[in-house]
C-alpha positions as CSV (number, residue, x, y, z in Angstrom):
1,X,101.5,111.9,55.4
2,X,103.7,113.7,57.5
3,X,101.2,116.5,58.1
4,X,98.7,113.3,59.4
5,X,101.7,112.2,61.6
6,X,102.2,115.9,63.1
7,X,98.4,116.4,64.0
8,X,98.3,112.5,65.6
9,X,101.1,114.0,67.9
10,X,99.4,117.2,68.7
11,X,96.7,115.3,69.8
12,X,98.2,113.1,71.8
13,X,100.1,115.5,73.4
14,X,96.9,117.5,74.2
15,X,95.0,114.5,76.1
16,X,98.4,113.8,77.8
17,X,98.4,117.4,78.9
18,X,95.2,116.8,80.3
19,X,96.1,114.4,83.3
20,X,99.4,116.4,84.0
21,X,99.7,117.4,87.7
22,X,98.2,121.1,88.3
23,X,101.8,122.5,88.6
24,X,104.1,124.5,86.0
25,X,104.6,122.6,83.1
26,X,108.6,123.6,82.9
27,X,108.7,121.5,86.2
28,X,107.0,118.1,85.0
29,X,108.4,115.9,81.9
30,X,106.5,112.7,80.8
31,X,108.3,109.6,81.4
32,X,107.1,107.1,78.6
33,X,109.1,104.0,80.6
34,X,106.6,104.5,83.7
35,X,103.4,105.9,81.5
36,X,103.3,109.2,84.2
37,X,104.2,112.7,84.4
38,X,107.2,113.1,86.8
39,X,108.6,116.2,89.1
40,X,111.9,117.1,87.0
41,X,113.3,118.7,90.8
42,X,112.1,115.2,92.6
43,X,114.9,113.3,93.6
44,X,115.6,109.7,91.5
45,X,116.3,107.3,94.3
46,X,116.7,103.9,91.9
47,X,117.2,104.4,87.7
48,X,113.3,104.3,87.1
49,X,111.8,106.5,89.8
50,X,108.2,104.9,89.3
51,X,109.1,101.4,90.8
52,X,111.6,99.4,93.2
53,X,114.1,97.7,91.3
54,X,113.7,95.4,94.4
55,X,111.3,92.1,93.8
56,X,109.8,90.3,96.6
57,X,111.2,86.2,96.4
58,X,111.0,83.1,98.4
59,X,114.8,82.2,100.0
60,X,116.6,80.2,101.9
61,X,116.4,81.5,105.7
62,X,117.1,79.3,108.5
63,X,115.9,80.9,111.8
64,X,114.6,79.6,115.1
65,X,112.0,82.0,114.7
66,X,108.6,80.1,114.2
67,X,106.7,80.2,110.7
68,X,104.6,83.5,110.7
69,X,107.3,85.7,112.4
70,X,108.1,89.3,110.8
71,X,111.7,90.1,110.5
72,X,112.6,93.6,109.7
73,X,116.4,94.3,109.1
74,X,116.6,98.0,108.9
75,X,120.2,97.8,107.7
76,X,119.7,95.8,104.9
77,X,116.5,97.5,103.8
78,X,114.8,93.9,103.8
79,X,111.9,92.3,105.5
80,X,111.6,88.8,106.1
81,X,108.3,86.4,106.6
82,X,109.4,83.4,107.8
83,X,107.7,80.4,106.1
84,X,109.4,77.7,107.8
85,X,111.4,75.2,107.1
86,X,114.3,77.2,106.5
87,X,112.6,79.5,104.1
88,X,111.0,83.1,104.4
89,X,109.7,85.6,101.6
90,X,112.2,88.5,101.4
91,X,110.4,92.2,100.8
92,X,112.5,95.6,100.0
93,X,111.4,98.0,102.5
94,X,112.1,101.8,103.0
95,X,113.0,102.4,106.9
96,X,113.3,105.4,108.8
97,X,115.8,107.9,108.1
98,X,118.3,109.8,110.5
99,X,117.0,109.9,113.7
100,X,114.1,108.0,113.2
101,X,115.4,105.0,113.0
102,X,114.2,102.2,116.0
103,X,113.9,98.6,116.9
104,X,112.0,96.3,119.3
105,X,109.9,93.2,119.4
106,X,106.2,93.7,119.2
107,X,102.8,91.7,118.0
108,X,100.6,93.0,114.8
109,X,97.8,94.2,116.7
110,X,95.1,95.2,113.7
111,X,95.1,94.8,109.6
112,X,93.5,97.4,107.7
113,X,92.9,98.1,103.9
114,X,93.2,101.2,102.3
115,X,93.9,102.8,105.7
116,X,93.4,106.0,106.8
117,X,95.8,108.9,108.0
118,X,96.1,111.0,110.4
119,X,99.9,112.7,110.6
120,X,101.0,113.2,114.8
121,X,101.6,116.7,115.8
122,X,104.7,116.2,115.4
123,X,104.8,115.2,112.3
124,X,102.5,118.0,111.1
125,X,105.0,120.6,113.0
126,X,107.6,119.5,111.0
127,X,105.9,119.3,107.5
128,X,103.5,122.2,107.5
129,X,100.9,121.7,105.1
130,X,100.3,117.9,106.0
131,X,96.5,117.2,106.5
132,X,95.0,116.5,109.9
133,X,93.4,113.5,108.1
134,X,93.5,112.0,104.8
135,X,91.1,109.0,104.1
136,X,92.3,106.4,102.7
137,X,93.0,105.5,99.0
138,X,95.2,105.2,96.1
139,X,96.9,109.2,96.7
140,X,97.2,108.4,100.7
141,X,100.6,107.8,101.7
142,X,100.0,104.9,103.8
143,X,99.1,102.7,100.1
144,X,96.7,99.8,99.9
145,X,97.3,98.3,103.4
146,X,99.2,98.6,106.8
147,X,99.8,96.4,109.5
148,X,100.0,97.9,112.6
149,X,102.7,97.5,115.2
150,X,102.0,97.2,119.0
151,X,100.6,100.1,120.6
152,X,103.8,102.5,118.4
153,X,102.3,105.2,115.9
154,X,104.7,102.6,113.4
155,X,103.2,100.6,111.0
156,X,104.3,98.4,107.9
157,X,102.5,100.1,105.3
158,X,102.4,100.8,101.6
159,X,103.4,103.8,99.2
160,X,102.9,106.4,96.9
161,X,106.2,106.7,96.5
162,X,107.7,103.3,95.7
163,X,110.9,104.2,94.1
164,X,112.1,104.8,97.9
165,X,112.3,101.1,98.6
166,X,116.0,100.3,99.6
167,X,116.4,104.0,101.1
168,X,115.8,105.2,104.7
169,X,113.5,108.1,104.3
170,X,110.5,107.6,106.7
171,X,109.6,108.7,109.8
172,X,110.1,105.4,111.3
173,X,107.2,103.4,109.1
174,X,108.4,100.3,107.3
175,X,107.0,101.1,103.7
176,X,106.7,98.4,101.4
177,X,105.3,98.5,97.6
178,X,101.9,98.3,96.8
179,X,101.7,94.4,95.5
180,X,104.0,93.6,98.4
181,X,102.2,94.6,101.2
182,X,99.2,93.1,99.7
183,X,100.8,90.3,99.3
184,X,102.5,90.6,103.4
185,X,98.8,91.5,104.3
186,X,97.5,88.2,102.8
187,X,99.8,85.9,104.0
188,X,100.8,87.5,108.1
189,X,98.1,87.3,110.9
190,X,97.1,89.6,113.5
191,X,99.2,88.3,117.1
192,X,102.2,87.6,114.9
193,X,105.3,89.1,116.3
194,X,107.2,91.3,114.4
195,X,110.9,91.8,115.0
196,X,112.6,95.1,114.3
197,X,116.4,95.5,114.2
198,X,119.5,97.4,112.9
């Protein structure tokens, strides 16, 4: 029986093996909590790097904002959807880190799913390496949807990466999780104003 037990686990580990990342093994362990392989030198922003600890709910917010309005408070790491009537649906949101940080009142100008990227010069300059254009899909960084703010290269957008919800780590996007911008996508309209502030 236990020779049975040791060749299930060989071959388990094998298939596993399989759809590791196409780096040194010594670098990557297998997190059974998340069901993924995970960069041992990649830093843990919340207990369980695969997710947000962060949950999107419905609270109490009065505001003399109208219903529809997007709220971003970049020093709380929250976003805000006002529903009305004193309510709003609160979202985690990573914001932008040091010197990247902004705020201003503009409109959503366009939706898009599964959006496309193309990184500014700037951006590129400062990350060599980063594509010219990446279409979209579930490995772009920009996540299942984006909502696009005024005429700024900024965007509320999702992630790859959503363990960096709560942190201040982009280059002035508002990130939000996958099934929260999907569900921000579905519910805010193109004209709506959105409200950024520290």
């Amino acid at each position: 029986m236990r020779k049975l037990h040791l060749v299930f686990a060989a071959l388990i580990a094998l298939a596993v093996s399989a759809t590791m990342p196409s780096t040194a093994f010594a670098d990557w362990y297998f997190d059974a909590t998340i069901n993924e392989w995970v960069d041992s030198d990649a830093p843990k922003v919340t207990g369980r790097r695969g997710g947000s600890k962060i949950k999107r709910k419905e609270v109490d917010y009065p505001t003399k904002y109208k219903k529809g309005t997007i709220i971003v408070e970049t020093s709380e790491r929250r976003l805000y959807l006002v529903l009305g009537n004193g309510r709003a649906m609160k979202y985690g949101v990573g914001v932008g880190r040091d010197g990247f940080r902004w705020s201003g009142t503009h409109r959503i100008t366009r939706k898009a799913e599964w959006p496309s990227w193309t990184p500014p010069p700037a951006m590129r300059k400062r990350v060599p390496g980063l594509p010219k254009f990446m279409p979209g899909g579930p490995n772009n960084p920009m996540g299942a949807r984006a909502l696009y703010i005024g005429n700024t290269l900024f965007r509320l957008h999702g992630t790859v990466e959503p363990w960096t919800i709560g942190t201040a780590v982009s280059s002035g996007c508002i990130r939000l999780t996958n099934p929260d911008i999907i569900d921000l996508y579905n519910r805010a309209k193109v004209g709506a104003r959105i409200i950024v502030r520290h």
